[in-house]
C-alpha positions as CSV (number, residue, x, y, z in Angstrom):
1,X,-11.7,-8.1,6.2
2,X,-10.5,-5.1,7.9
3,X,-11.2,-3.8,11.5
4,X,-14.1,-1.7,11.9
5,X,-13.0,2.1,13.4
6,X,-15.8,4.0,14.1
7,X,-13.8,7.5,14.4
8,X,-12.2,7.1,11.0
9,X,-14.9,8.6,8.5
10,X,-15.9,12.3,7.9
11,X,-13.7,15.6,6.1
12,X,-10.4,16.0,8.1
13,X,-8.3,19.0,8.1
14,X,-4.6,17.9,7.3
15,X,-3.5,20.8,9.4
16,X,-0.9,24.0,8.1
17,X,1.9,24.9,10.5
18,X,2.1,28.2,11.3
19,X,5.4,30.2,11.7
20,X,6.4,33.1,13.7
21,X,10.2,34.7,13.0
22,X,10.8,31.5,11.8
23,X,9.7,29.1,15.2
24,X,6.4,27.2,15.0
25,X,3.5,28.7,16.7
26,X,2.1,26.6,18.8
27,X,-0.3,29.0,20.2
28,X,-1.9,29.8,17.2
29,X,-1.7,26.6,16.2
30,X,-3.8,25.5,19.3
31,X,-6.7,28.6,18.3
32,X,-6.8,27.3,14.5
33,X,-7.7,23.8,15.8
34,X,-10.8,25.2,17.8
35,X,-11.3,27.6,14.8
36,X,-11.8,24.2,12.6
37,X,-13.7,22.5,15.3
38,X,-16.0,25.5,15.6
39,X,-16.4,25.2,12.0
40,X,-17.3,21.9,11.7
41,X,-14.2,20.0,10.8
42,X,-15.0,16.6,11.5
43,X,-11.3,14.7,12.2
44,X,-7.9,16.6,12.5
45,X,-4.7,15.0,10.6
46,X,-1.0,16.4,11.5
47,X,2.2,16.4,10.1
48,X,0.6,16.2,6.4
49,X,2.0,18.1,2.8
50,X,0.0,21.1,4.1
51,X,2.0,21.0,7.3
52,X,5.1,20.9,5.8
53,X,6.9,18.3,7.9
54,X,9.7,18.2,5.8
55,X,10.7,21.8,6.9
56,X,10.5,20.6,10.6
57,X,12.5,19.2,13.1
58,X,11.5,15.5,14.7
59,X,10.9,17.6,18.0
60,X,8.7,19.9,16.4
61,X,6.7,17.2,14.5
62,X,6.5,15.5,18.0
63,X,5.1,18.8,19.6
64,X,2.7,19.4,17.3
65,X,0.9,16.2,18.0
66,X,1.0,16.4,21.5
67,X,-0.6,20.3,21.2
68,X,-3.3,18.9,18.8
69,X,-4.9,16.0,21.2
70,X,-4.3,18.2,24.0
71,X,-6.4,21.0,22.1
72,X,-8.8,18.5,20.5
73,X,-9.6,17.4,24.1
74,X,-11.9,14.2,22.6
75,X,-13.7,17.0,20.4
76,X,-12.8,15.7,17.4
77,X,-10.4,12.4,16.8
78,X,-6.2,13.6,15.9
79,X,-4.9,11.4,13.4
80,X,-0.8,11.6,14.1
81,X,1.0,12.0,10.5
82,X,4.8,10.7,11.2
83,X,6.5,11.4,8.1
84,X,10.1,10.3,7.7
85,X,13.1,9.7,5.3
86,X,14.3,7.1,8.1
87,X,12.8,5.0,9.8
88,X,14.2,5.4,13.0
89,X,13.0,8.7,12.7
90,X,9.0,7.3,12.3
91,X,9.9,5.0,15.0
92,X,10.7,8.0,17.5
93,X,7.8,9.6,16.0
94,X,5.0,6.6,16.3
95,X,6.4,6.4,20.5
96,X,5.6,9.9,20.9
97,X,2.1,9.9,19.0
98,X,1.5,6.6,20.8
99,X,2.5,8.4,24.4
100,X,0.3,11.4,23.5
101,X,-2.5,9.7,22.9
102,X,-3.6,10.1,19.0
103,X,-6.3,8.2,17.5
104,X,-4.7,6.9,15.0
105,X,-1.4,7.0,13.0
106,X,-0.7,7.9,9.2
107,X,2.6,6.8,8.0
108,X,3.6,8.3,4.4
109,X,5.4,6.5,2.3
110,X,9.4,6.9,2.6
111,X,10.1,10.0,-0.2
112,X,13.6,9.9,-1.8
113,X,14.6,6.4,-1.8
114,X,12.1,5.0,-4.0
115,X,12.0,1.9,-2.4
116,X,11.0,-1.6,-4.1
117,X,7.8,-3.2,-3.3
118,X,9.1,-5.5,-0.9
119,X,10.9,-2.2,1.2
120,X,7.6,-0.6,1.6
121,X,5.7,-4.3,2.6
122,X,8.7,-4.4,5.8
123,X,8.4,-1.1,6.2
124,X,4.9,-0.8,7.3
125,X,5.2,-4.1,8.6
126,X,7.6,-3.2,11.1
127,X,5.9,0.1,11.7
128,X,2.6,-1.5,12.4
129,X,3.8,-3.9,14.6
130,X,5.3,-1.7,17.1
131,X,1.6,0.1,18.2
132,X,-1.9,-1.0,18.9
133,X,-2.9,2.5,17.3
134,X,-5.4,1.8,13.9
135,X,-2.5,2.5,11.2
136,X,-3.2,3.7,7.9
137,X,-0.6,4.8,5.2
138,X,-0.8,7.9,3.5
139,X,-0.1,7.4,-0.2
140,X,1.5,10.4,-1.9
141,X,3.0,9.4,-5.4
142,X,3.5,12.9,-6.7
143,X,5.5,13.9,-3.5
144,X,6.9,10.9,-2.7
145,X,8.4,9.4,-5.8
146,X,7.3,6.0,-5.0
147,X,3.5,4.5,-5.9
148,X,2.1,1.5,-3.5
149,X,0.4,-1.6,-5.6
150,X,-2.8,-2.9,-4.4
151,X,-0.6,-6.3,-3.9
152,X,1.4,-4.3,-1.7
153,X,-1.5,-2.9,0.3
154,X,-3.3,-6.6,0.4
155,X,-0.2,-7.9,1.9
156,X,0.3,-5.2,4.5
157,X,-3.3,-5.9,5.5
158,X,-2.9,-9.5,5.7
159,X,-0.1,-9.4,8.2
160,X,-1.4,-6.4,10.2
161,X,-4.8,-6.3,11.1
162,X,-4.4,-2.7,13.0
163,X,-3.4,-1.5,8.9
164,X,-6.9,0.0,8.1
165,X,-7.0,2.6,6.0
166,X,-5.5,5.0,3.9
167,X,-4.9,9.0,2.8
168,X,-5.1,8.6,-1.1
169,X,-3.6,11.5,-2.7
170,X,-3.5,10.2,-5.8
171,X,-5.8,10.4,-8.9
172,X,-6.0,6.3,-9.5
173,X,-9.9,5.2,-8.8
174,X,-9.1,1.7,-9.8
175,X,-7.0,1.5,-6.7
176,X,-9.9,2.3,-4.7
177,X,-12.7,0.0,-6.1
178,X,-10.0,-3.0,-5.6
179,X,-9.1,-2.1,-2.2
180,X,-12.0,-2.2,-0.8
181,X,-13.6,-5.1,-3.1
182,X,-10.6,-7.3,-1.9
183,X,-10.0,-5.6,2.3
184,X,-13.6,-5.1,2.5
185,X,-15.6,-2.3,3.0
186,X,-14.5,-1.4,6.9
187,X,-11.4,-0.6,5.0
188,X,-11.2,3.5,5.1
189,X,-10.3,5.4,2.2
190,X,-9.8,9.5,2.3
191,X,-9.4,10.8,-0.5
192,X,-6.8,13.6,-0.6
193,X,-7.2,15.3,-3.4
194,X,-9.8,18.1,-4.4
195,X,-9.8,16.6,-7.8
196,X,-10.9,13.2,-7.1
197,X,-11.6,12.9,-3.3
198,X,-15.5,12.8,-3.9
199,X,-15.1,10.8,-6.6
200,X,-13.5,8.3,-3.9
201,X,-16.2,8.7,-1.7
202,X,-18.9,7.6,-4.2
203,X,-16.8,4.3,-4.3
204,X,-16.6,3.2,-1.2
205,X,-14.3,5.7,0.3
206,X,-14.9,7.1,4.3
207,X,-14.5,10.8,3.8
208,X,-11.5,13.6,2.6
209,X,-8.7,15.0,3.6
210,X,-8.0,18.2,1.8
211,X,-6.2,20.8,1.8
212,X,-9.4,23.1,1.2
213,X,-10.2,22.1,4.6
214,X,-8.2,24.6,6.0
215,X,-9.8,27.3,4.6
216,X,-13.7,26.1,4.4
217,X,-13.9,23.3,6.5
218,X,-18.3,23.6,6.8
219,X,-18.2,23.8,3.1
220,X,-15.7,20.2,2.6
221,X,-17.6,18.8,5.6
222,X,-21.1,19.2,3.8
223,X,-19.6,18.0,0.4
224,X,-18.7,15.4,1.9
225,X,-21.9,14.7,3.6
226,X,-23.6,14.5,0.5
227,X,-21.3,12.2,-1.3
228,X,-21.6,9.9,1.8
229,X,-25.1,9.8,2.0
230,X,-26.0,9.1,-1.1
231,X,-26.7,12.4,-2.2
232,X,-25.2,13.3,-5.8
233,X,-26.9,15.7,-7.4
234,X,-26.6,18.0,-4.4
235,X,-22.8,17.2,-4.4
236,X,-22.9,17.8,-7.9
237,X,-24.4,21.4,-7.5
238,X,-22.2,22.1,-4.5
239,X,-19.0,20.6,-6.3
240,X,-19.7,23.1,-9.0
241,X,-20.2,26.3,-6.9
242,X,-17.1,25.6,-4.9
243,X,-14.8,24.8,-8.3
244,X,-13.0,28.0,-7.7
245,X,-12.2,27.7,-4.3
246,X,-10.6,24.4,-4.5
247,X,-8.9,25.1,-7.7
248,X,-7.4,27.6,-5.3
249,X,-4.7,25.7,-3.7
250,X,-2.9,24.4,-6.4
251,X,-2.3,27.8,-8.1
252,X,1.1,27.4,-6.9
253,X,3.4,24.7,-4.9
254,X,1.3,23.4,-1.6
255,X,0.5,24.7,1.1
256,X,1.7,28.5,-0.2
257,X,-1.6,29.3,-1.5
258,X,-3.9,28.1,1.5
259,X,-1.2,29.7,3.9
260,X,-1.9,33.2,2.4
261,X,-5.5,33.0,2.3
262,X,-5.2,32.1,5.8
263,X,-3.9,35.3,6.3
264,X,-6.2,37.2,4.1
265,X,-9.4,35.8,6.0
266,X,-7.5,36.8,9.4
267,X,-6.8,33.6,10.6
268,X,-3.0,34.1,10.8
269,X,-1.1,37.5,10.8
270,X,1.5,36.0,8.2
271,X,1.9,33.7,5.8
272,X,5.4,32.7,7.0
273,X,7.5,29.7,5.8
274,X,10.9,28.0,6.2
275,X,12.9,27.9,3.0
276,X,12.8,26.1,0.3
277,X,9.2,27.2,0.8
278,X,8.6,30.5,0.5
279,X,5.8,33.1,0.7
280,X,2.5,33.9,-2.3
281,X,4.1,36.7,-4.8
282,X,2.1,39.5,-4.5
283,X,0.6,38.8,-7.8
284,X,-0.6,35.4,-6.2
285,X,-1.9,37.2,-3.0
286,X,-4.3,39.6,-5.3
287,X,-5.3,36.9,-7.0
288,X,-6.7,34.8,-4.0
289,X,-7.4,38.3,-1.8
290,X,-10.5,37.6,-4.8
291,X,-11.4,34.0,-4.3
292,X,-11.5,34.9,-0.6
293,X,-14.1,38.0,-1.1
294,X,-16.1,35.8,-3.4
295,X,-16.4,32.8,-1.1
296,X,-17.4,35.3,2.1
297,X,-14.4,33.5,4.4
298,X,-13.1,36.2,6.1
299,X,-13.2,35.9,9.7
300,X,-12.8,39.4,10.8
């Protein structure tokens, strides 16, 4: 049976990073944190796919933790992403979430190497040992090359009580229903993708972390208000009438579509990026300038 954490359950925004002439802004990164808190956004994750952590230095992935909880100021719990190819690179990265205070950490699965089974169980293991933070490991197969067994996860959980969750961005239900059959249901899925993160919730999971968020986070905190309470045919209906919207981000490579309706609601001035990444094509932009008039999200 898995810890109980009271903080981990609701529609987190896994936060975008903005850019300005090609530094991070951590000003506006500060005013789109009360932006989502105004809105309703119930948790706050950093250092995520829509953050693009790969494009960023360890300093700046450090940074923008410490600006979150110090924005948050206990308004809403910061869940610390610390993404890494190495890990001495997470270890740096869990001290500094750790010294600033987070709520909690997420630890992605190591992309690139493709580790066995057994890499991933000493992986966590070591990470998890080294904090008294909750832990929970964000499981990414279609970024990350690498898919975590349930075996895996049972194991992690059995040496690491403070292992309590994870960010499932991943389309296999199965995975959830056995999870939380075998950990328990204190055990604290999100679901991460718009596809089948409600779908989670109906079996057990503890809420969403989208990338929608950033654009609508009342609308994915309702949703997932429904689902949570029991409520389907609302969800249903509300599932259906936001189709469009969340079909939105994956019109091309995350986070370049929710980063330029960002900009189109007047949230951010640009829609800048750091290369490989690169901006919406204008035939893109007109294309979500629509879904952004038909949703009513501008903010100006």
């Amino acid at each position: 049976m898995t810890r109980e954490v009271a903080v981990l359950k609701g529609a987190f925004t896994p936060l975008v990073t903005p850019f300005r002439n090609g530094a991070v802004d951590y000003d506006l990164y500060s005013k789109i944190i009360d932006w989502q808190i105004d809105q309703g956004a119930q948790g706050l994750l950093v250092n995520a796919t829509s953050g693009e952590p790969t494009t960023l230095t360890s300093e700046e992935k450090a940074q923008l933790i410490e600006v979150a909880v110090k924005a948050s100021a206990g308004r809403r719990p910061v869940l610390a992403g610390i993404p890494a190819e190495s890990h001495a690179e997470a270890v740096t990265l869990l001290a500094r979430a750790e010294k600033a205070r987070a709520d909690a950490v997420v630890s992605v699965t190591p992309y690139y190497t493709r580790p066995p089974q057994r890499g991933l169980i000493a992986f966590f293991d070591d990470l998890a040992a080294r904090t008294e933070l909750p832990f929970l490991v964000y499981h990414i197969p279609g970024r990350a090359a690498v898919s975590v067994t349930a075996e895996t996860f049972e194991q992690i959980a059995e040496r690491r009580p403070n292992f309590v969750g994870l960010k499932n961005t991943d389309d296999d239900l199965a995975l959830v229903s056995r999870l939380i059959s075998r950990l328990g249901p204190n055990f604290r899925i999100f679901g991460g993708l718009e596809s089948t993160a409600f779908a989670m919730c109906t079996l057990g999971g503890c809420g969403t972390m989208i990338m929608t968020s950033n654009v609508a986070p009342k609308q994915i905190a309702r949703l997932n208000d429904l689902c949570v309470a029991g409520r389907l045919r609302e969800a249903q209906k509300l599932v259906i009438e936001l189709d469009e919207l969340m079909a939105a981000p994956f019109l091309d490579t995350g986070p370049i579509p929710v980063k330029c309706m960002m900009k189109l609601m007047g949230l951010t001035l640009t829609n800048e990026h750091r290369l490989p990444m690169v901006p919406a094509t204008p035939e893109l932009e007109r294309q979500l300038e629509g879904v952004v008039e038909r949703y009513c999200l501008s903010v100006r």
